[in-house]
N, C-alpha and C positions, 0 to 999 in steps of 0.2 A: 407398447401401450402402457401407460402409466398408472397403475392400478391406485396405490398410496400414494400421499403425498404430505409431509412434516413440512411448516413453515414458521419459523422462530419461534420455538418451543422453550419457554421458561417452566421450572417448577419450583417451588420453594414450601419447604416443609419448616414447623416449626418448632422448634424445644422452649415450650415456657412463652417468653417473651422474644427470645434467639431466634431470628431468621436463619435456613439453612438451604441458600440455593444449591439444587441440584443438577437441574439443566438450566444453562444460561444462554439460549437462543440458538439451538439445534434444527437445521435443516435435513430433510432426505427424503428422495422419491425413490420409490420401489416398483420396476415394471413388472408385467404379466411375466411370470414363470422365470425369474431372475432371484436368484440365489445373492444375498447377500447377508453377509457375519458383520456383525458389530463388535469392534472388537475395543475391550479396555480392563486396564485393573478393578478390584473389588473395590468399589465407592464411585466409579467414575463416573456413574448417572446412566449406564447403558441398559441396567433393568427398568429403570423410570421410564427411559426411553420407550421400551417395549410394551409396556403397561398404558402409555398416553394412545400409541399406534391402534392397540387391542380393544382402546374405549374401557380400560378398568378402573382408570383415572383421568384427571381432565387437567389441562395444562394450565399455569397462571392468568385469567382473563385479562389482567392488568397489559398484556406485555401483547397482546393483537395477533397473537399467533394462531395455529392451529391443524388440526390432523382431516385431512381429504380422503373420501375412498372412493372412488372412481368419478370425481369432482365435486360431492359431495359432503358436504362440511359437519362432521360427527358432533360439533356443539348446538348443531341445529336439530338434532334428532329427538322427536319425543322420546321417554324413557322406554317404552312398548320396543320403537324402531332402534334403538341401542340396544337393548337386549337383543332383538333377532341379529344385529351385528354380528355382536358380540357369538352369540350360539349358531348362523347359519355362514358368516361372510368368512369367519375369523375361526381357527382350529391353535389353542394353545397346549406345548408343552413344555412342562417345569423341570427342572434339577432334581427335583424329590417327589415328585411321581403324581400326587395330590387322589388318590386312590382310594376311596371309601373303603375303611376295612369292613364291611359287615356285608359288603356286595361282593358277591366271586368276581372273576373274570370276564363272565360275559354281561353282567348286571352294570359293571363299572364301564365299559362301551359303549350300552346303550343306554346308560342316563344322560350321556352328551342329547341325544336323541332325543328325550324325555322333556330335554331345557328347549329343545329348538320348537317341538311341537305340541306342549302344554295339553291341552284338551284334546289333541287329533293323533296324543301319538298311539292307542291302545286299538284305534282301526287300523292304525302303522306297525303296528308290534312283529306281526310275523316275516314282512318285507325286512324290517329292522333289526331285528334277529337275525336273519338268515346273511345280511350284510356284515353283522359284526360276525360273524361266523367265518366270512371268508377272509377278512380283512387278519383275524386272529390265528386263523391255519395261514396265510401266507408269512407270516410272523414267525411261524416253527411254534403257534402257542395250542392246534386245533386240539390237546389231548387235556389241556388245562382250563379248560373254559369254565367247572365250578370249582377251581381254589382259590383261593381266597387270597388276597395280594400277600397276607404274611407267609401262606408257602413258597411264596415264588423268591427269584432270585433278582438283583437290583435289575441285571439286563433285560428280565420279562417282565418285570414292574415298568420298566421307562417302554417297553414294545407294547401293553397293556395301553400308556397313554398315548401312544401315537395311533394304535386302531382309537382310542378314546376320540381323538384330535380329529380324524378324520370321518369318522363314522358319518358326518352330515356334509361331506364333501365340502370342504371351504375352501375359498379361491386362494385362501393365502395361511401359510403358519407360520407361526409365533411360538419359536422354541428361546426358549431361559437356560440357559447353559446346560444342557441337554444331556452333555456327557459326562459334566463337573464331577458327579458321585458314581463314577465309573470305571474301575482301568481302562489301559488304553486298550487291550485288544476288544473290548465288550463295546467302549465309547467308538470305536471304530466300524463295527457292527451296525451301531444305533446312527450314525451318520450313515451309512450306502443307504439302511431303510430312509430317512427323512430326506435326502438326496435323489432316489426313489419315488418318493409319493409324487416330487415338480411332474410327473407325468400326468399332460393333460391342459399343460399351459398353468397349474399352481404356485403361487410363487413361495417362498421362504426367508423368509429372515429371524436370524438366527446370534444370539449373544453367546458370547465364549470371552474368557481373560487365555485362551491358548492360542498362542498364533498356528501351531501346526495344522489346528482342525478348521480354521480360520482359512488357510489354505484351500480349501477344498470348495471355497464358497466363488460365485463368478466376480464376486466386488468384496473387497472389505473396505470397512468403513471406521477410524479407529477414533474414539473418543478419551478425551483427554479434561479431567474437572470441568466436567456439562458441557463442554464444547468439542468439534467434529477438529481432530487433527487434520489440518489440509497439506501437513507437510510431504 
């Protein structure tokens, strides 16, 4: 079943007066619970990429393209129904963790929570709680729940944001090179868990400039200055 779906995707960012196309008419469908890596060098438009799928950004209207979620077309969305996308459909994690420091461990969880249900989440609170609770002990984090991200280590900083990611069950994640500020045994780690969560029919898609970890994905997908290498 085809959950996403990307159809000529232009982006163009500007310096000054400077046009700076980013993506120049990128396609890709993403099914239920299919693992797919985006794979490219640093600059090749495969963050942009991600950013357009997530609803963070919007793609050139000029060029007729556009991002589907279960045939639903994200530039038709009120701002209200793009945000709950955005916080209920859609689970993001970044490279650098994006981790409030003034929140411990389990505050940093359930503010994902906080964004999806605004006014309803403080009758939700102890359900919510008690979820990020499991999701952070299956983590190896159950003994860290009030430290505070500067005491932790890069590997339970990025396991912080994947209970983060997950906390409101989204059908699909949007990892950003997930492992980029990791070694490999720690980044190896952090892949079985997010390889892990597809339990349930979730699907992933996933940016990396590594082919190894690339590997592990059921499609890669290699992008090449804003366009999909079909070689």
């Amino acid at each position: 079943m085809k959950l996403l779906e990307a159809t000529n995707l232009h982006k163009t960012y500007y310096l000054g007066k400077t046009k700076v196309p980013v993506l120049r008419g990128v396609s890709l469908d993403v099914h239920q619970g299919e693992f797919v890596a985006i794979l490219g060098a640093s600059g090749s438009g495969k963050s942009t990429l991600l950013h357009l799928l997530g609803g963070l950004d919007e793609p050139d209207s000029t060029a007729g393209g556009g991002v589907n979620f279960r045939g639903l077309t994200l530039s038709t969305f009120s701002q209200s129904a793009l945000d709950q996308y955005r916080a209920q459909s859609v689970g993001f994690v970044f490279q650098f963790y994006h981790l409030l420091p003034e929140l411990n461990v389990l505050q940093n969880v359930c503010i994902a929570a906080m964004a999806r249900w605004t006014f309803g989440y403080f009758s939700r609170k102890a359900a919510i709680e008690t979820r990020a609770r499991e999701l952070l002990t299956e983590f190896g984090l159950g003994t860290r729940l009030k430290h505070k991200p500067v005491e932790l280590s890069g590997g339970e900083r990025q396991r912080v944001a994947i209970a983060r990611a997950l906390i409101n069950d989204p059908q699909i994640l949007l990892a950003d090179e997930p492992t980029g500020n990791l070694d490999r045994k720690t980044g190896e780690t952090i892949l079985d868990l997010l390889i892990k969560s597809r339990r349930g029919g979730r699907s992933l898609v996933m940016v990396t400039h590594d082919a190894e970890v690339a590997k592990r994905a059921d499609r890669v997908v290699k992008i090449v200055d804003g366009v999909i290498n079909k070689a």
